[in-house]
Backbone atoms as SQL, in Angstrom:
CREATE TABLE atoms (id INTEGER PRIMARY KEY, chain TEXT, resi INTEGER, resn TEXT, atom TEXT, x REAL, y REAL, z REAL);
INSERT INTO atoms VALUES
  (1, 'A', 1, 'UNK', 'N', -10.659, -13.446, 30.834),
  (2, 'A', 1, 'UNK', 'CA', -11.448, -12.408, 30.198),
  (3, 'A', 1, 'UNK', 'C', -11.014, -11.025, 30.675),
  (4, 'A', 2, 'UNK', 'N', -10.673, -10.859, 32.157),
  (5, 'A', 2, 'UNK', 'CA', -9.956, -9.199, 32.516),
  (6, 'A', 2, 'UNK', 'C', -8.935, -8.957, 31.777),
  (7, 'A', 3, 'UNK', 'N', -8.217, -10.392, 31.398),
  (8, 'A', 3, 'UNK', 'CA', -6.176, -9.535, 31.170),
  (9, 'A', 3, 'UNK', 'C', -7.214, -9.546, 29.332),
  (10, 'A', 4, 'UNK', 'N', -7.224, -9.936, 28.527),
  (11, 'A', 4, 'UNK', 'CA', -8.031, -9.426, 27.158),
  (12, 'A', 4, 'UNK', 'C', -9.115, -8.464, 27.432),
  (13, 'A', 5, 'UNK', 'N', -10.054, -7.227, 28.436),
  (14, 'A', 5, 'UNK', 'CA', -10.463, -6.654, 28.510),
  (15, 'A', 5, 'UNK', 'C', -9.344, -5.197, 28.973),
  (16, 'A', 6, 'UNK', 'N', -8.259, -5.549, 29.932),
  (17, 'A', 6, 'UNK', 'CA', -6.915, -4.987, 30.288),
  (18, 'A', 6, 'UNK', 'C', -6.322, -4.165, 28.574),
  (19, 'A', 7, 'UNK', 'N', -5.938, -5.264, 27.861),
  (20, 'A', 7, 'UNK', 'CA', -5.176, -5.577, 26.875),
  (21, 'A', 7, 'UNK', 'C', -6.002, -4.337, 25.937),
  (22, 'A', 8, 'UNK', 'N', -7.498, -4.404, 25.698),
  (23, 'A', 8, 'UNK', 'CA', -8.034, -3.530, 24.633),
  (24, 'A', 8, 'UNK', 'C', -7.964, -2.391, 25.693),
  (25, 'A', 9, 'UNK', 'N', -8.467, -1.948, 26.661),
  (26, 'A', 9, 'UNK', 'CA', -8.331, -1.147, 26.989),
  (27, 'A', 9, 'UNK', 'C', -7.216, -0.035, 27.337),
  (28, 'A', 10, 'UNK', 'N', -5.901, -0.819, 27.369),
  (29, 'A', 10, 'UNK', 'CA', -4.853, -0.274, 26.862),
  (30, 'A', 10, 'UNK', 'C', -4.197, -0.218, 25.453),
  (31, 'A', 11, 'UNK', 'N', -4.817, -0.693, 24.612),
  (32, 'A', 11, 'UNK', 'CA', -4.627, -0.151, 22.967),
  (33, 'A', 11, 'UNK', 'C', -5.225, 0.718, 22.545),
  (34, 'A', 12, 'UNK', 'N', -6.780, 1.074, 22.944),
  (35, 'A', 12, 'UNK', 'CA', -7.828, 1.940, 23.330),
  (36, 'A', 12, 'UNK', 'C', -7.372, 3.378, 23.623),
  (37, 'A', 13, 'UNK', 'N', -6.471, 3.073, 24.753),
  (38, 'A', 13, 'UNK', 'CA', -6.281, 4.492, 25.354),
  (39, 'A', 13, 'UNK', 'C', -4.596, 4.796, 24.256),
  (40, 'A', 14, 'UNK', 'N', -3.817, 4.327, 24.433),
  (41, 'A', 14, 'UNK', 'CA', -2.446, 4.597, 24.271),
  (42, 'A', 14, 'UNK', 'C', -1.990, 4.542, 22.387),
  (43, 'A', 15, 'UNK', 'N', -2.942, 3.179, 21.849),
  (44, 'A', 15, 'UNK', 'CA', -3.244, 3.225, 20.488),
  (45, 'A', 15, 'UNK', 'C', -3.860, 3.914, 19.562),
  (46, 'A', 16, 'UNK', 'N', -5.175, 3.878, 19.610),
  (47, 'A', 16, 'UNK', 'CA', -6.228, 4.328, 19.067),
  (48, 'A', 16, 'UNK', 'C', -6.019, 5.963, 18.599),
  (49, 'A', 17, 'UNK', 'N', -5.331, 6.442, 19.787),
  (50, 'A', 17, 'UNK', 'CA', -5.270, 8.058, 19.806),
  (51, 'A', 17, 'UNK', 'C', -4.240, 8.632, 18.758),
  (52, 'A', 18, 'UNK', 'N', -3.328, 7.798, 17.953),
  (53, 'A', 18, 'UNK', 'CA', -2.323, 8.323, 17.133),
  (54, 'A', 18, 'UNK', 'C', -3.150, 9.174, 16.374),
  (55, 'A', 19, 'UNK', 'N', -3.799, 9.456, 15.338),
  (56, 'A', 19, 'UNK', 'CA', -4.362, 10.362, 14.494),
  (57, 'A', 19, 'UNK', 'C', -4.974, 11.722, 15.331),
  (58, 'A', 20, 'UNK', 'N', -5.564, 11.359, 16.376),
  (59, 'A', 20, 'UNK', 'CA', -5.413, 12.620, 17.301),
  (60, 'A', 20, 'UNK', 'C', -4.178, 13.533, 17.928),
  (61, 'A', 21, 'UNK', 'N', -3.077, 12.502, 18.311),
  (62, 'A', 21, 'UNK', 'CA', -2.149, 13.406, 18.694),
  (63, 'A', 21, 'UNK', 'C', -1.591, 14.342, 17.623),
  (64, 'A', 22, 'UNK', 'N', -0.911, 13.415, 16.457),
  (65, 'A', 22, 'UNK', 'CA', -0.873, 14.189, 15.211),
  (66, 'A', 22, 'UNK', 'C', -1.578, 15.371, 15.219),
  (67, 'A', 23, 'UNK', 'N', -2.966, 15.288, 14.834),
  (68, 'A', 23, 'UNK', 'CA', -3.564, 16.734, 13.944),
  (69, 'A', 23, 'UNK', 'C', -3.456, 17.444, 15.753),
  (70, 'A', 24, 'UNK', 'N', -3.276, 17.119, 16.987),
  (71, 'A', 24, 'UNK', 'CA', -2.716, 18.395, 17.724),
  (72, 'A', 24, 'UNK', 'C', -1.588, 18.898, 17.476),
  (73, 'A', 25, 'UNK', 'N', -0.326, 17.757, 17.370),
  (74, 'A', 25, 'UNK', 'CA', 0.747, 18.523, 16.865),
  (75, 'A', 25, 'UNK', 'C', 1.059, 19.126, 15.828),
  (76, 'A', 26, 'UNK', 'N', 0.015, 18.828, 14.542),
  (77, 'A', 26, 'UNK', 'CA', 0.301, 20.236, 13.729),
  (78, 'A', 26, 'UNK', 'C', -0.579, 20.782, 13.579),
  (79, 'A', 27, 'UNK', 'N', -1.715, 20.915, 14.409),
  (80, 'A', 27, 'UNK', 'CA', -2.832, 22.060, 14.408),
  (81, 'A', 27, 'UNK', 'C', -3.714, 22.244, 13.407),
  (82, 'A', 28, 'UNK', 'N', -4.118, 20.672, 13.331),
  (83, 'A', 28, 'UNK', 'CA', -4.479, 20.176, 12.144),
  (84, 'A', 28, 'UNK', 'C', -5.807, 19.695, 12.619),
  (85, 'A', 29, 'UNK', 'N', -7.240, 19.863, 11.598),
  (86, 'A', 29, 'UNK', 'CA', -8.581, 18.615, 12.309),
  (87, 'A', 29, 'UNK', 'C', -7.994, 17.356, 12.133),
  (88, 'A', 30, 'UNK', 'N', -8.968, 16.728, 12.445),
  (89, 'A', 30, 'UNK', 'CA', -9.024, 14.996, 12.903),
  (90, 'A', 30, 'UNK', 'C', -8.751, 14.549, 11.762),
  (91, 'A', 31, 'UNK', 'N', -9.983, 15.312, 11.329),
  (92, 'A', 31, 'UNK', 'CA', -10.338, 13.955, 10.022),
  (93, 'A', 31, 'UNK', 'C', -9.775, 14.360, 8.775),
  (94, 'A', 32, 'UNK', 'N', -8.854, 15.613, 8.604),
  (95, 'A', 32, 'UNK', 'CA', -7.701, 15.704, 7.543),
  (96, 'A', 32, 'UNK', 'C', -6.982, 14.782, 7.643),
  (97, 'A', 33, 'UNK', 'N', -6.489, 14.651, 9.090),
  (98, 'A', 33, 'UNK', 'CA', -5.179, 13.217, 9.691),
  (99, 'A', 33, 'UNK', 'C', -6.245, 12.070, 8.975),
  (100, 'A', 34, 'UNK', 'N', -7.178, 11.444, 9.454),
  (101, 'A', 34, 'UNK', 'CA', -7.390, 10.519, 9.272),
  (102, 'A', 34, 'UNK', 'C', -7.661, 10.179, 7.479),
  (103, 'A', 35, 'UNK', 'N', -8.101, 11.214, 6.850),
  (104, 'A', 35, 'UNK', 'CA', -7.959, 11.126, 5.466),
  (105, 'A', 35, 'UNK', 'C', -7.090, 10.602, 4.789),
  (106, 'A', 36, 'UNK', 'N', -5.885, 11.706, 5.082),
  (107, 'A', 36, 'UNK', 'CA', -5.087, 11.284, 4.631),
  (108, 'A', 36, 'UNK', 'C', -4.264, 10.033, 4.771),
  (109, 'A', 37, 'UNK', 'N', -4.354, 9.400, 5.575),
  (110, 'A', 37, 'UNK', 'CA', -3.853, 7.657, 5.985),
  (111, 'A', 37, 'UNK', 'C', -4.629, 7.215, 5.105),
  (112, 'A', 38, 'UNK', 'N', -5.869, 7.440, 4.793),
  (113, 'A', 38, 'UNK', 'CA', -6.742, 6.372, 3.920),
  (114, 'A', 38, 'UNK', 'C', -6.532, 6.469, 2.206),
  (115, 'A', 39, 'UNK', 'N', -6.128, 7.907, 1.838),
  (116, 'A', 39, 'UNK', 'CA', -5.295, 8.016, 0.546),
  (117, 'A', 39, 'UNK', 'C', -4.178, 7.487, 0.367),
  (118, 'A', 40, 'UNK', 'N', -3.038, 7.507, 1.584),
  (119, 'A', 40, 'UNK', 'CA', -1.692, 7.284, 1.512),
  (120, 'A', 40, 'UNK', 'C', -2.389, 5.992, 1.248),
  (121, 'A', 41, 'UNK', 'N', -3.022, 4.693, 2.097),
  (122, 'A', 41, 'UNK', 'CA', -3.378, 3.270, 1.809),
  (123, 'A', 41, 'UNK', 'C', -4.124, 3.008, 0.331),
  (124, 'A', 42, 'UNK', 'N', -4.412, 3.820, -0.503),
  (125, 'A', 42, 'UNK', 'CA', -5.149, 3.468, -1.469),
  (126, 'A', 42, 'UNK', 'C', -4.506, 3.829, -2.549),
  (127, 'A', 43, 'UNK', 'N', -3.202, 5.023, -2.922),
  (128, 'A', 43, 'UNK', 'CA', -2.362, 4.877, -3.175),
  (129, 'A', 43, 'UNK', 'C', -0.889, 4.526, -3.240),
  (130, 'A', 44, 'UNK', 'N', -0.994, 3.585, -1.991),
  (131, 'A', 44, 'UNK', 'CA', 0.124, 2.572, -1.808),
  (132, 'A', 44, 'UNK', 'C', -0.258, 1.317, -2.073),
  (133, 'A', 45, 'UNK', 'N', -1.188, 0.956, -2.169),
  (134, 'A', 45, 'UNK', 'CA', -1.934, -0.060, -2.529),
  (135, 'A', 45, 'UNK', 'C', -1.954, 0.073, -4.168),
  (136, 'A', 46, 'UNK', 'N', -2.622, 0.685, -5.042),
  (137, 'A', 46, 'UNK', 'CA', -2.256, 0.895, -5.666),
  (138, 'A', 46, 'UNK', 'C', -1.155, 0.802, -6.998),
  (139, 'A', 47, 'UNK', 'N', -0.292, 1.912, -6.145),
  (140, 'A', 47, 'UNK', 'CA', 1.433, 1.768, -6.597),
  (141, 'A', 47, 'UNK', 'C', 1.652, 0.628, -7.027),
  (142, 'A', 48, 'UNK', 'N', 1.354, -0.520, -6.062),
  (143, 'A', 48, 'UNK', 'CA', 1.801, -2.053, -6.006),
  (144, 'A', 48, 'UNK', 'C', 1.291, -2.295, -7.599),
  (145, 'A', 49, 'UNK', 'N', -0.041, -2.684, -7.518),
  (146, 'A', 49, 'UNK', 'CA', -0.508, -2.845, -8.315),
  (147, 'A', 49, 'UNK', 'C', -0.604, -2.538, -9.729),
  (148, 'A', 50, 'UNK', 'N', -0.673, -1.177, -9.557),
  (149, 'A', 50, 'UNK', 'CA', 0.253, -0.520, -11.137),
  (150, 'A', 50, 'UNK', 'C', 1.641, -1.069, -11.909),
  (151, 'A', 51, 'UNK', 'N', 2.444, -0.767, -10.537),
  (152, 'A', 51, 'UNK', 'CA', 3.572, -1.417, -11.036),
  (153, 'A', 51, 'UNK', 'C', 3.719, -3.428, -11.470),
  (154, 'A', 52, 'UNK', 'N', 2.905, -3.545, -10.699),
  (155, 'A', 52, 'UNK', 'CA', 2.682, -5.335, -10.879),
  (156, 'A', 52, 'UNK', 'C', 2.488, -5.073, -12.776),
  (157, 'A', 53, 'UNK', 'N', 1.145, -4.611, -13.303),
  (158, 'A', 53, 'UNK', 'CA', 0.529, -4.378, -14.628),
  (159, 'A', 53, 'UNK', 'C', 1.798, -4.039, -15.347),
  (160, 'A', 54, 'UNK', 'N', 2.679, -2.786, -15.210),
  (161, 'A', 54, 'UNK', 'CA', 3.425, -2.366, -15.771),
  (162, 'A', 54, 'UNK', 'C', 4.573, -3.441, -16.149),
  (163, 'A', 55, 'UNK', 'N', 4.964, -4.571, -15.246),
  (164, 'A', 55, 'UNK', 'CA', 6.291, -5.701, -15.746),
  (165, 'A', 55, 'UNK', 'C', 5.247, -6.743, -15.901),
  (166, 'A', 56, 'UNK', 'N', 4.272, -6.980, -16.133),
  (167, 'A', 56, 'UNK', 'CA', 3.197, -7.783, -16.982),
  (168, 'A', 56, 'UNK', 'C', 3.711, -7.450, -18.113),
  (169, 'A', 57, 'UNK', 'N', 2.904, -6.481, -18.636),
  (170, 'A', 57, 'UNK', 'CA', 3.258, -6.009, -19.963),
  (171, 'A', 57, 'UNK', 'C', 4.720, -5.854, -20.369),
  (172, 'A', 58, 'UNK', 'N', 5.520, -4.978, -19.791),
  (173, 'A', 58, 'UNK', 'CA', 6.954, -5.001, -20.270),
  (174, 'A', 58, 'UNK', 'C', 7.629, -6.556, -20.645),
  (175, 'A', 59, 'UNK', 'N', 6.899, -7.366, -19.997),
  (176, 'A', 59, 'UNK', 'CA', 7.624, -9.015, -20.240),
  (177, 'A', 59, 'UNK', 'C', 7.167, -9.198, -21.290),
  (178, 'A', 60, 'UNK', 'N', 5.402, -9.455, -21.203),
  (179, 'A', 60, 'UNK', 'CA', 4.900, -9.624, -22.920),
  (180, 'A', 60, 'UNK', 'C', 5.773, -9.060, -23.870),
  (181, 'A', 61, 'UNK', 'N', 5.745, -7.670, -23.978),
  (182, 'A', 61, 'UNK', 'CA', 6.510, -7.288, -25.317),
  (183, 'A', 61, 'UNK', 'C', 8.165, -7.853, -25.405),
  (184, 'A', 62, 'UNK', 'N', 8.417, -8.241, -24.471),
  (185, 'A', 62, 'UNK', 'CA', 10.166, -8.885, -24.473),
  (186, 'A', 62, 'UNK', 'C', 9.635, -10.080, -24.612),
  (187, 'A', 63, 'UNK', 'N', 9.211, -10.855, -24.829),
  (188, 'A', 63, 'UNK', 'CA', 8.762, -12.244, -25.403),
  (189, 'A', 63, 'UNK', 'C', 8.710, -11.999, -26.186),
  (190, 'A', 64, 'UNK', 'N', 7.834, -11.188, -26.952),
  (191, 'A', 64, 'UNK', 'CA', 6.885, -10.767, -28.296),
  (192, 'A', 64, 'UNK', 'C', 8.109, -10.401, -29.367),
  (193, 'A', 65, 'UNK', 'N', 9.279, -9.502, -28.658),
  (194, 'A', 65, 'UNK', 'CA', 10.171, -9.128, -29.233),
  (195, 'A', 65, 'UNK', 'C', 11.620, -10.377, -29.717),
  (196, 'A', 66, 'UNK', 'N', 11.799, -10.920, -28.540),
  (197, 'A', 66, 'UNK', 'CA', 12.862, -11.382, -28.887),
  (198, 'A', 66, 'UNK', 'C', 12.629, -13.007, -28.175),
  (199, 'A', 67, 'UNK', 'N', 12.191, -13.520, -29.360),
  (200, 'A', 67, 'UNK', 'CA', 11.887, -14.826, -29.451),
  (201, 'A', 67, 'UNK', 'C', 12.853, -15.887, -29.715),
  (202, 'A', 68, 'UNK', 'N', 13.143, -17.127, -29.245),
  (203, 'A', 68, 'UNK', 'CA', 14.485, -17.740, -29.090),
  (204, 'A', 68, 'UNK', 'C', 14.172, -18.954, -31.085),
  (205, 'A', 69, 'UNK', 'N', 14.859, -18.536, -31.543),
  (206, 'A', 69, 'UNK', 'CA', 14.454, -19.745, -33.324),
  (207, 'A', 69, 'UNK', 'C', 15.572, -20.390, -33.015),
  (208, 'A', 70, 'UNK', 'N', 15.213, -21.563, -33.534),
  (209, 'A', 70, 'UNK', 'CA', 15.576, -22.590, -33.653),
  (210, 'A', 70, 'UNK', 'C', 17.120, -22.706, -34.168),
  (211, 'A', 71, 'UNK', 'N', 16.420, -21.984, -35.686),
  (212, 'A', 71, 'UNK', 'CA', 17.600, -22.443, -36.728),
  (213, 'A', 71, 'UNK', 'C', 17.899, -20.553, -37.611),
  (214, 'A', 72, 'UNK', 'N', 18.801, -20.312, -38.167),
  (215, 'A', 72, 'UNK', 'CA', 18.951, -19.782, -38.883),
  (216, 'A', 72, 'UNK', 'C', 17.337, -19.261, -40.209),
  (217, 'A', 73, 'UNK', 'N', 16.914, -20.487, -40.441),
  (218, 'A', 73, 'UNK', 'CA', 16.027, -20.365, -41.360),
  (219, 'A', 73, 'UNK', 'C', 14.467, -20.262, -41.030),
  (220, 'A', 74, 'UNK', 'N', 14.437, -19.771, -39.654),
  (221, 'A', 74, 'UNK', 'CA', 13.346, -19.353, -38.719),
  (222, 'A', 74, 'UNK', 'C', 13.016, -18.036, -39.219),
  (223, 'A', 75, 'UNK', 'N', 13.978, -17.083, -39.553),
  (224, 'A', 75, 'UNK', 'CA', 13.678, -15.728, -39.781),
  (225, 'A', 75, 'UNK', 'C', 13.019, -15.985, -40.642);
């Protein structure tokens, strides 16, 4: 239970603090830094997703379009 009380307490101190060091190094508040991570994640998240929808559809219409016939007398 110490070396897993050790363990958070050094992610705690050395982890946790990234969004703080940031908005010191560009003289920035907290919670602009931290905002913005939560936009960048919701439009990277997102992105994915859009683009997933977008070759959904682009396949449909290439099916839709160019369909494999049989014979000549399919047209």
């Amino acid at each position: 239970m110490k070396a897993f009380r050790n363990l958070l307490y050094f992610f705690q101190r050395y982890g946790f603090n990234v969004c703080q060091r940031i908005a010191d190094r560009l003289g920035i508040r907290l919670k602009t830094v931290r905002l913005s991570f939560i936009y960048l994640t919701f439009v990277t998240v997102g992105f994915g997703f859009a683009f997933y929808l977008f070759l959904a559809f682009w396949l449909r219409i290439k099916d839709l379009i160019y369909v494999k016939r049989s014979s000549v007398f399919d047209l």
